[in-house]
N, C-alpha and C positions, 0 to 999 in steps of 0.2 A: 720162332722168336719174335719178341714186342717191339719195335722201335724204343731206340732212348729217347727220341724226340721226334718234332715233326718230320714227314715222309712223305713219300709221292703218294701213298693212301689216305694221310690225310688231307692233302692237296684235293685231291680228288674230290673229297668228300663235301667240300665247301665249294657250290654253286648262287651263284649270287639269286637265280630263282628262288632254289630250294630255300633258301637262307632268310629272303625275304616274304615267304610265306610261311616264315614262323612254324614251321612242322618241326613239332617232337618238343623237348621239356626249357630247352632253352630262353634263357629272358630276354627282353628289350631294356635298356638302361640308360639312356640316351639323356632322358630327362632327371634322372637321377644324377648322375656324372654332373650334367649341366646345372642344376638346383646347387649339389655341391660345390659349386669351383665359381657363383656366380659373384661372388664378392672377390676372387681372386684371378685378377687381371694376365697372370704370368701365361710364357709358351706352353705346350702339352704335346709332345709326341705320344700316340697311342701303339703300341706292340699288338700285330692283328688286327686291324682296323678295320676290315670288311669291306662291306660297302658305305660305311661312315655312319651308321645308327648314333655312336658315341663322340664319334671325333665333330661331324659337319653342326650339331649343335653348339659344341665347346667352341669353334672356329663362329660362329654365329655372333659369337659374344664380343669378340673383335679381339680375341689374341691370337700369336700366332701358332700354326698347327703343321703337324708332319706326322703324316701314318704310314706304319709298315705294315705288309702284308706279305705273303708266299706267292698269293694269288693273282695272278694277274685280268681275269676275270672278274675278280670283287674288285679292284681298284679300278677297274674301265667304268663299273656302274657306280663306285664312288666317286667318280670324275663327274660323270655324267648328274648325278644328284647335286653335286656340288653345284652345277650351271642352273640346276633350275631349282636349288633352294636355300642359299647364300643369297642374305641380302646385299641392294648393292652399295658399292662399296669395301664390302669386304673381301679381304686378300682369301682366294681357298689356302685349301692345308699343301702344303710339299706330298707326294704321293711317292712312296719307293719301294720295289716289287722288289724283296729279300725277306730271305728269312732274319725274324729279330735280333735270335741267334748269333748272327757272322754279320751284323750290319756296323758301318762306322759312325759312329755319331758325326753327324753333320753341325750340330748347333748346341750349347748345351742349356736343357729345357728346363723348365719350374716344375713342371710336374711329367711325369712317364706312369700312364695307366696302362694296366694289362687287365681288360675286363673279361668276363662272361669265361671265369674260371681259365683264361687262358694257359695260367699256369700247370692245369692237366693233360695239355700237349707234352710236359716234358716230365718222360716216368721215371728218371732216378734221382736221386739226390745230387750229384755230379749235373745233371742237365737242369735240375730246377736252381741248384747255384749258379748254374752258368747265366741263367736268362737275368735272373737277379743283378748279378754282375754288369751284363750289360746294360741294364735301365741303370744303375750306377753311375758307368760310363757318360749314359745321355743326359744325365741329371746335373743340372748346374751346383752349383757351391750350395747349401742347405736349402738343394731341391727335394722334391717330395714321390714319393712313388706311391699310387693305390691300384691296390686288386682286390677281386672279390671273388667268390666262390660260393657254394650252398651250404649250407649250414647243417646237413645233413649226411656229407658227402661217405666218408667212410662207410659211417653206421648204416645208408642207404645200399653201400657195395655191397654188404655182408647180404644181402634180400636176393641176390644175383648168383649164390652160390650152386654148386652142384645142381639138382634136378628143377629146384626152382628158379634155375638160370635158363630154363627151357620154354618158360612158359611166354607167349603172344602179348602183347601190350597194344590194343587200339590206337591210335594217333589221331584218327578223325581219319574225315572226305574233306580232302579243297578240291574250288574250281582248278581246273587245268586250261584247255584251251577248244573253244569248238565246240562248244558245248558237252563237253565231255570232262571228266572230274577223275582224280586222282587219291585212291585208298591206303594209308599208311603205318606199317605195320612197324611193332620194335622190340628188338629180342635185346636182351645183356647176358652175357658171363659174366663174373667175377673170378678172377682167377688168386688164390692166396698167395700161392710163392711169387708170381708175378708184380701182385696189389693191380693190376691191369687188371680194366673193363673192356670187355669187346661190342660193341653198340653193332646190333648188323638192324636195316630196316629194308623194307621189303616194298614193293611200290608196285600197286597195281591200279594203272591208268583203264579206266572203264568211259565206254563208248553211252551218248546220250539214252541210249536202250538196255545201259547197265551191262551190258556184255564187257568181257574184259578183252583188253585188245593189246596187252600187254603188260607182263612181271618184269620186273630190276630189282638189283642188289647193290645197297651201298654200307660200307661196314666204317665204323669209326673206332679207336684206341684212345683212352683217356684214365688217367692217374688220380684216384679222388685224396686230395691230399687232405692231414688232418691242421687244425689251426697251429698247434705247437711244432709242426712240422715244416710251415710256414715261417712262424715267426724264426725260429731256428735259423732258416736259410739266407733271410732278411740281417738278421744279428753277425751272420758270417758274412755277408756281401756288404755291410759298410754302412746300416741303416738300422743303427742301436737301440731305439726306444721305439718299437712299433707298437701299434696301439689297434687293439681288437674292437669291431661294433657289429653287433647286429645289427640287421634292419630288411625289412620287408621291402617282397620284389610280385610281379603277377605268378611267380612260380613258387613262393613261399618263405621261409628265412632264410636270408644269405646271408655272409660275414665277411663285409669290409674292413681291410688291414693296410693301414693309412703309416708312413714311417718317411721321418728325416735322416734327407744323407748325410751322413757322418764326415770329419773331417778326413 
């Protein structure tokens, strides 16, 4: 069976290395995020925060910031980015190792972003209401919640089905360490009755003489939800008039879904 939501395999799967050497389809959005919100001064808790791609620019700006993550990992190296890329002056973000899930709002924010499709952590309609709910909760009085996801995402699963879910996907060569460089490889399933993707990538660190000196396997679970399915969950968690935008990302069209909290 699939997870309903995040798990110790997706725990796992989120290494602040791997993460910040950008392998596999995943966007950067950091300046996006920040372009958006630069005329608007309010708090922002991010849901997932990582290592702070999104959050340590928004805090950059001089409002106040608080990221959640699972990870305790990715917030050591979000701590650590913080010291050496907050200008000074500026207060960093509150940093709290939980899932978004079961967290208590500490403060309540202007805005709760859940970027970089965060919302396909969670595969059923019961859990993608849940998480909603809870940026709800952290959202002040006619605060504002944005997420985004790929513009493609469904109609992209359906490519993943049966035998052509079998086929290898290149990722590139990055540097590794020592002269030696690292091969990355990426399979998906698409599973129907599930709507579950199974992302499994394959990693083969090769020695400066190209010799391989070592295979892993890291597998990920992700829900491509569709926009009306989205706005859907939004309209039920308390955030009536959401508003759809496309717009271009290094990884192709995505679709931002921007909505105020309701009384």
């Amino acid at each position: 069976m699939h997870p309903d939501t995040v798990t110790n395999a997706t725990l796992a799967f989120y290494d602040p290395d791997f993460y910040e050497w950008n392998i596999g389809e995943g966007p950067r959005l950091g300046g996006f995020y920040a372009a958006r919100l630069a005329g608007s001064p309010g708090s922002v808790v991010e849901f997932g925060c990582g290592t702070g791609d999104i959050l340590i620019p928004l805090v950059s700006q001089g409002r106040r910031g608080w990221g959640l993550d699972f990870s305790s990992a990715m917030l050591e190296r979000c701590q650590q980015k913080c010291l050496s890329m907050l200008p000074p002056g500026i207060s960093p973000p509150e940093l709290i190792c939980q899932n978004a899930l079961e967290s208590t709002p500490t403060h309540p924010c202007d805005y709760v972003i859940l970027a970089n499709d965060l919302a396909g952590h969670f595969h059923s309609r019961s859990a993608l209401l849940g998480i909603l709910r809870k940026a709800y909760a952290w959202n002040s009085e006619g605060g504002h919640i944005l997420l985004d996801f790929p513009g493609d995402g469904p109609d992209k699963a359906l490519e993943y089905r049966g035998a052509s879910g079998a086929l290898l996907h290149d990722c590139g060569r990055f540097p590794y360490s020592e002269g030696r460089s690292i091969h990355v490889w990426h399979q998906s399933r698409f599973c129907p009755d599930t709507r579950i993707i199974t992302a499994r990538y394959r990693y083969e660190i090769l020695s400066a003489g190209e010799s391989v000196e070592k295979i892993f396997y890291r597998s990920f679970y992700h829900r491509p939800w569709s926009v009306d399915e989205v706005v859907l969950a939004l309209i039920a968690a308390g955030y009536p008039d959401p508003e759809v935008e496309p717009f271009g990302s290094d990884c192709g069209t995505r679709i931002l879904i921007g909505a105020r909290r309701g009384q």
